[in-house]
PAFI-909443 format. One record per residue (C-alpha): x, y, z. Coordinates in pm, whole numbers, plus 50000, padded with zeros to 5 digits. Example, Ala and Ser with C-alpha at 12.3 -4.5 7.8 and 13.67 -1.06 7.14 Angstrom:
BEGIN
512304955050780513674989450714
//
This chain:
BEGIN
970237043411172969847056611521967587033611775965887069911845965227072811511964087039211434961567043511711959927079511623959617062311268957487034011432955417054811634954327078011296953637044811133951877034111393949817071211387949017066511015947647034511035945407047411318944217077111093943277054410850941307028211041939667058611217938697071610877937537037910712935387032511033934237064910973933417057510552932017022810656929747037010873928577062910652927597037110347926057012810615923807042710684923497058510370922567021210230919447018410388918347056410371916057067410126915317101109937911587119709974909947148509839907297164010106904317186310018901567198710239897637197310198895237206810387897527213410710898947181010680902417168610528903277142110286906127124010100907007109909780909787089109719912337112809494912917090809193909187089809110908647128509130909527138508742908727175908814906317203008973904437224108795901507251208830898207242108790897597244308414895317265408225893027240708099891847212508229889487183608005887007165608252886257129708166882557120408186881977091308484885407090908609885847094909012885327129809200889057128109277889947131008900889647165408805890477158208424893207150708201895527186008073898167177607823902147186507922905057179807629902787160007407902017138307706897867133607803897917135008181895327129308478894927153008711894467137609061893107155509360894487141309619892277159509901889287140109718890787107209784890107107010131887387132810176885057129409830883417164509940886627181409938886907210909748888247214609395891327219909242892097258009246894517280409037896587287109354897637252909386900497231909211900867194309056903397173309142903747147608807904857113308908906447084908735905997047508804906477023708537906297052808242903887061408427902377099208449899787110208713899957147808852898737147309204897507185909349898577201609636898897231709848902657237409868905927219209835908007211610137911877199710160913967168210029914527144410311917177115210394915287092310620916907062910734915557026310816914637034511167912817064811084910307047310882907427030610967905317007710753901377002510775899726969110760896206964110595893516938010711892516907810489890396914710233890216949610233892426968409947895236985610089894897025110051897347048809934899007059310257902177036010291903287042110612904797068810815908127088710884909017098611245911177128211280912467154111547911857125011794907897121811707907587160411740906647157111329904827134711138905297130510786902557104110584904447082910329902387081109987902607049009799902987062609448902407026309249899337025909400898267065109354898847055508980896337027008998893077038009152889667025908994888727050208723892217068008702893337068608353896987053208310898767075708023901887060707868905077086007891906857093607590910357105407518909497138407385912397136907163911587099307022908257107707010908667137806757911177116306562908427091606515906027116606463907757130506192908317095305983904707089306047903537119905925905557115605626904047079305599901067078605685897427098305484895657120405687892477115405857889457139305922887477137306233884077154606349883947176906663881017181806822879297192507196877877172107471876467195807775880227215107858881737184707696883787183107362883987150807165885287138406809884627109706644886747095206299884897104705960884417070805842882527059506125879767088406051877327074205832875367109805836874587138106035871047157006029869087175806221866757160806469863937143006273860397138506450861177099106599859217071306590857687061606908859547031907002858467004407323862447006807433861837044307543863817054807832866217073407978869097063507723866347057307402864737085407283863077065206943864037058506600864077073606276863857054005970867027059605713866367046005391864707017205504866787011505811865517015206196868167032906401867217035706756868387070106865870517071207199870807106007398874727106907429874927132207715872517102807901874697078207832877857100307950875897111908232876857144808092875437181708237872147194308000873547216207730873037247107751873427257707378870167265707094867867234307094868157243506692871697229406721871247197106842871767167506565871627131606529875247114006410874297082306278877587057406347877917026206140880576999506249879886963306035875876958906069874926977106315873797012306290873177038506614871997071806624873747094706906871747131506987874087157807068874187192407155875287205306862878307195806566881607219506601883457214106282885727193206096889247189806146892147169806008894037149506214896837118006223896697091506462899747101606611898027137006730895797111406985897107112807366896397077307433894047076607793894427036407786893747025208150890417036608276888877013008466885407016708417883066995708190882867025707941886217033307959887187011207609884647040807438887547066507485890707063707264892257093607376892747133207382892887149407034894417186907198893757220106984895667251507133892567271106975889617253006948890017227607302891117192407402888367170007279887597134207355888217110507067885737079507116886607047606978883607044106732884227005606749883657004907104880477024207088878316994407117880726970307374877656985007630874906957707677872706986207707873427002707319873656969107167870256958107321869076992907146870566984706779869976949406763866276955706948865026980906712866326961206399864166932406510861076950306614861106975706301862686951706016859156947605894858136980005826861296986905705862266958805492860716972105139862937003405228865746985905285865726961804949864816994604756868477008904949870576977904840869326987304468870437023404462874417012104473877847035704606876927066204774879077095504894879687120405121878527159605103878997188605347875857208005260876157244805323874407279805288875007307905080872287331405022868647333105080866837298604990870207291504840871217254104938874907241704804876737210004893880377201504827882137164704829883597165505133886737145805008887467188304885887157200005236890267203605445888497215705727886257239705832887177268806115885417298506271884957331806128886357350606382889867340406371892687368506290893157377505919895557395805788894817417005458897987426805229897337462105037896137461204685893527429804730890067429504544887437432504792886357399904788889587390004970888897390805338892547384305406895107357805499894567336105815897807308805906896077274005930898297244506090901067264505982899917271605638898637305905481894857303605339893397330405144890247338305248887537345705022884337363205094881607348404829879327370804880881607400804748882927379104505879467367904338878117406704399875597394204667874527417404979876727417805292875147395305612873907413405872874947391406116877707365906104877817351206407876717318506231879957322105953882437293505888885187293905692885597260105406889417254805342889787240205013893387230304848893627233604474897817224404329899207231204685897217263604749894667267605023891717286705023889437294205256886007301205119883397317905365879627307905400876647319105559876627284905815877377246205785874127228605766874897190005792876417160205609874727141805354875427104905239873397103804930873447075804620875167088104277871447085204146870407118404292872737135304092870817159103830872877182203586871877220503739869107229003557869697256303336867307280903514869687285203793872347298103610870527322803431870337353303689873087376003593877057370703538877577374203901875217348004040877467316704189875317288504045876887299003686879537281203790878007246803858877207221303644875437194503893873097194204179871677176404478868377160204485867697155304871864657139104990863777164505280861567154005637858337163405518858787141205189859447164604910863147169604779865357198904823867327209604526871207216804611873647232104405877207210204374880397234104428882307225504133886007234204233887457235403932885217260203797884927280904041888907285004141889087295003749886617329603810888257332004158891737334303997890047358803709888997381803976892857380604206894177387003820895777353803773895887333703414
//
């Protein structure tokens, strides 16, 4: 080879190795940058922008349509809403520094962060851009002793301090005092386990019922009875959470004013509504007033949106969101919890020591009259009181839901109505016993009953209360009642109800007996 040639092949050598070095200088510098750079979201509130670091920013999303307040949480938390089976607080972040801030409004959007699994959705005006800031762009703030640090973590400089962006610190946005803390879920683990668990586990019934603009539920079996507000005793704990107590069956139960308790808005509903739930955990017994009782629905425990971190001293009474697309999110209260407040307890365990003594000859009487059960007394009729074992209720829904009537039906059939997936005939009693139309049914609920997989849904006048009554006040139906035609109802029973009423006498209440009255029911639709 040439010495011409040998040299021109040196010098491209010599080139490429340049390139390269100039290239991995280049690189080098690039991923000594990019190393220390981190990735924000911005937003903008109130004129003002702020960022979230990208990896906790799951998604953005409108506002959504309905929103669940939480009684005594913080003015910045507007509620909880639910999102993929997921119960999630709604945080306003305006409220955090400025309490009189206004309120969330339908124009706005959530961003729904993610520390730890995690969810919070913080509200704001508008989103803004995705930002690479690097090391130098940042600046950090410092808080004094002693004071807890707030939710701003610092600042980011950019177009040479023409803009100002405030850096949020999203671990602690998560954590402020009353802010519930909801666990996130997989939504496709969590409807895998949902489905073994349904399969699993028995189904549970729960009671739904109103506080001021509130909804609330509470498990069946902590429900000793509901009624409808006795004349109470005059007690010397009277005050602004006791309102007196009522003796049941020998028992005092000092009667608390929930929505007082809750700090709850007045109702706003028929004072003829309002009822006393009497809750029984171990020993203890306590009487909560409410607005008024919803209904009954069924429920597993898996349908609860746990709310598990709320940071106030009532918090433990919530155990989560129970959502209905139809009837509303309620509250579900952890009956067990009901009396963790020194202020309830004081009330139970007070009245049972000032009152034992008139009530004690009650009470030993009680202990005497053995098992008792469960009714869902009802009206059907004028002066016509009925009461069915609630173990054969499924539920109970409104009257006005849509039905859907297939040609050739007696008229007795109102139509079919779906149910939690599940067609339920829907019989009107009245047209099926020959009885005159109601006027007005504004006060109408439907009882779904299940009879060899078939649901029906059985319409009555209105729901009166629950009844916990000893096997003692049994009676077989006296004959009498069944005596007024083929058509009357009560032909069909065999039992009633004797229930000792407020004024001391006893009411007389016809027992549903399912099995004989699905036999005339499936006379009249033409089956065997």
């Amino acid at each position: 080879m040439s010495a011409p040639a040998s040299s021109a092949m040196q010098a491209d050598a010599r080139a490429a190795a340049a390139a390269i070095a100039a290239q991995q200088a280049v690189a080098a510098r690039v991923l000594r940058e990019a190393a220390g750079m981190e990735v924000v979201g911005t937003f903008f509130l109130a004129g003002q922008e702020f960022a979230l670091p990208a990896d906790h920013v799951r998604e953005v999303v409108g506002m959504p349509e309905r929103v669940t307040p939480i009684p005594l949480s913080p003015a910045c938390l507007e509620g909880i809403f639910t999102l993929r089976g997921a119960a999630i607080p709604l945080l306003n972040v305006g409220r955090i520094f400025d309490p009189a801030a206004p309120a969330a409004s339908r124009e706005q959007r959530v961003a729904i962060i993610d520390v730890d699994d995690i969810q919070v959705g913080l509200v704001f005006d508008a989103t803004g851009e995705v930002l690479r800031v690097r090391p130098e762009q940042r600046a950090g703030l410092r808080w004094d002793e002693g004071r807890p640090p707030g939710v701003v973590a610092g600042a980011i400089t950019l177009e040479d301090g023409a803009r100002i962006v405030q850096m949020l610190d999203a671990a602690r946005l998560v954590r402020i005092d009353n802010v519930p803390q909801v666990r996130a879920h997989a939504s496709v683990a969590r409807e895998a386990w949902r489905m073994r668990f349904l399969r699993q586990a028995q189904g549970r019934k729960c009671i739904s019922f109103t506080v001021g603009a509130q909804r609330f539920a509470l498990a069946m079996e902590a429900i000793q009875e509901i009624m409808r507000v006795p004349e109470l005793q005059p007690s010397v704990m009277l005050g602004r959470l006791c309102k007196g107590w009522l003796n049941l069956r020998g028992a005092p139960v000092g009667v608390v004013d929930f929505g007082a308790l809750l700090q709850c808005a007045p109702g706003l509903g028929d004072p003829d509504d309002a009822r006393v739930l009497v809750v029984r955990i171990g020993d203890e017994q306590l009487g909560l007033l409410v607005d008024a009782v919803d209904d009954i629905r069924p429920y597993f425990d898996a349908d609860i949106l746990p709310i598990p971190m709320l940071g106030t001293a009532r918090g433990a009474m919530y155990r989560g969101c129970l959502p209905h697309a139809e009837l509303g999110d309620s509250l579900f209260l952890a009956h067990e919890a009901l009396f963790s407040d020194l202020e309830v307890g004081e009330i139970c365990a007070g009245h049972r020591r000032l009152y034992a003594a008139q009530a004690g000859a009650a009470r030993a009487a009680e202990r005497r009259v053995g098992p008792r059960r469960v009714y869902l007394a009802f009206s059907l009729g004028e002066g016509c009181g009925w009461a069915a074992d609630i173990g054969q209720v499924r539920e109970i829904v409104g009257f006005d839901g849509p039905l859907t009537r297939p040609p050739g039906m007696p008229d007795c059939v109102r139509g079919m109505m779906q149910v939690r997936q599940q067609m339920v005939c829907v019989v009107d009693l009245r047209a099926l016993y020959g009885m005159a139309p109601l006027a007005d049914r504004s006060g109408c609920r439907i009882l779904v009953l299940e009879h060899d997989g078939e649901r029906f849904g059985l319409v009555v006048d209105r729901v009166d209360t629950i009844l916990s009554l000893p096997d003692s006040q049994r009676r077989p139906s006296p004959q009498l009642l069944r005596v007024n035609g083929p058509d009357d109802m009560r032909r069909d029973a065999v039992e009633a109800l004797e229930v000792p009423g407020e004024d001391g006498r006893e009411e007389v209440r016809t027992l549903l007996d399912k099995e004989r009255f699905l036999a005339t029911l499936k006379q009249h639709l033409g089956g065997a």
